[in-house]
C-alpha positions in Angstrom: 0.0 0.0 0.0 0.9 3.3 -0.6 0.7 6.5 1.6 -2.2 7.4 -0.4 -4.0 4.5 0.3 -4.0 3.1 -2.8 -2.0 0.0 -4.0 0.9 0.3 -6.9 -1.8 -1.2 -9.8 -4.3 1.2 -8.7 -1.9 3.9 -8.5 -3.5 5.4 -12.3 -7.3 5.1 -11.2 -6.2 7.5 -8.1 -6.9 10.7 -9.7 -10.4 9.4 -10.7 -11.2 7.9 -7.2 -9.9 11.3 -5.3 -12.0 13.8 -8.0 -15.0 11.6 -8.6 -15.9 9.3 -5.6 -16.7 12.0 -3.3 -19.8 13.1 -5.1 -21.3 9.0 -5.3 -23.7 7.2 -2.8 -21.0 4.0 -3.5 -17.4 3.4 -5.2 -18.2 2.4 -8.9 -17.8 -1.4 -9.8 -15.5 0.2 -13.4 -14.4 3.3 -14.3 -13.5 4.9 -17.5 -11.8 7.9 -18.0 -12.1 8.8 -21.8 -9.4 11.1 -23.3 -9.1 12.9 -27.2 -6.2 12.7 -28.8 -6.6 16.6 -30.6 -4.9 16.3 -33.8 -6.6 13.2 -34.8 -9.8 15.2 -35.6 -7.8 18.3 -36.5 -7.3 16.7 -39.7 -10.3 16.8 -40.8 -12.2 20.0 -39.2 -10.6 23.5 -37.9 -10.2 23.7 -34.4 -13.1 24.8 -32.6 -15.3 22.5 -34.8 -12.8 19.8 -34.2 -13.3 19.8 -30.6 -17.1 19.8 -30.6 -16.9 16.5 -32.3 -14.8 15.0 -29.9 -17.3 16.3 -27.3 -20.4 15.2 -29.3 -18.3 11.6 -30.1 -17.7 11.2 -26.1 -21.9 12.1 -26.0 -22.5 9.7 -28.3 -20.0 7.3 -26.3 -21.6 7.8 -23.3 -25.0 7.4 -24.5 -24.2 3.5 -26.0 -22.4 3.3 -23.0 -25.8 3.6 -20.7 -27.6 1.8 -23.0 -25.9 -1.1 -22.9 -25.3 -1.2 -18.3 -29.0 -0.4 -18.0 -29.4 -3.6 -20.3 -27.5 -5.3 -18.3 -29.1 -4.9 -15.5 -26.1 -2.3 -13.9 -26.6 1.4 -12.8 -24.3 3.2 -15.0 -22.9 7.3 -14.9 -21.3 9.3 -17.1 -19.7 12.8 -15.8 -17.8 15.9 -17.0 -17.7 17.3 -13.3 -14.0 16.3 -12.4 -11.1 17.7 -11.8 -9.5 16.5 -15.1 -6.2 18.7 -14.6 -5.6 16.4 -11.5 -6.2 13.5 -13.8 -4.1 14.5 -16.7 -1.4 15.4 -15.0 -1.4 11.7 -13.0 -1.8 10.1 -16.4 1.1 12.6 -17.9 -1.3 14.6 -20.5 -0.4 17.6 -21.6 -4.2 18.8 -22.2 -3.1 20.4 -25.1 -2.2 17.4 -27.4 -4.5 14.7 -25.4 -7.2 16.0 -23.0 -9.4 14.3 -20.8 -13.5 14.6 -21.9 -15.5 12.6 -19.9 -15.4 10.1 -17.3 -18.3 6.9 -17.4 -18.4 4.2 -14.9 -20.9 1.2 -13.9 -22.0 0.1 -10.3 -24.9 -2.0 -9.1 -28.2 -0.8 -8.3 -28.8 0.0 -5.0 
């Protein structure tokens, strides 16, 4: 274990746990912390339009994403309140090149 609490494997889920976890009833069973890769869609639109794909393509993502949990019989999230320069800078993003969007995770129903 480290000082944080946390043990080595867990060590890059510990910016999601610390930014997210506070504001949930119970820890979620999977967490997913989706990040764009900006020049991949720069390509192909200018800037500003580029990165309102990648927000409407993370919608989108999300929206499967509950789909398929509910389905499943699982109680699903999906979030953009986090502190995503903690996360980015414990997953060494630059949020300029890569950038964290959105944040789903799954847990059981209570």
């Amino acid at each position: 274990m480290l000082s944080n609490g946390f043990a080595p494997a867990e060590l890059r889920a510990a910016p999601f746990a610390t930014a997210l976890v506070r504001n949930l009833q119970a820890k979620p069973l999977l967490s997913s912390i989706m990040t764009a890769v900006i020049e991949r869609s720069r390509w192909k639109y200018r800037m500003a339009r580029a990165y309102r794909v990648l927000l409407t393509e993370a919608g989108h993502l999300c929206q499967v994403f509950y789909l398929v949990a509910t389905a499943l019989g699982l109680a699903p999230f999906c979030t953009m309140a986090l502190a995503d320069s903690v996360i980015e800078q414990d997953l060494r993003l630059d949020a300029i090149n890569e950038s964290v969007l959105y944040v789903a995770g799954v847990g059981l129903p209570q």
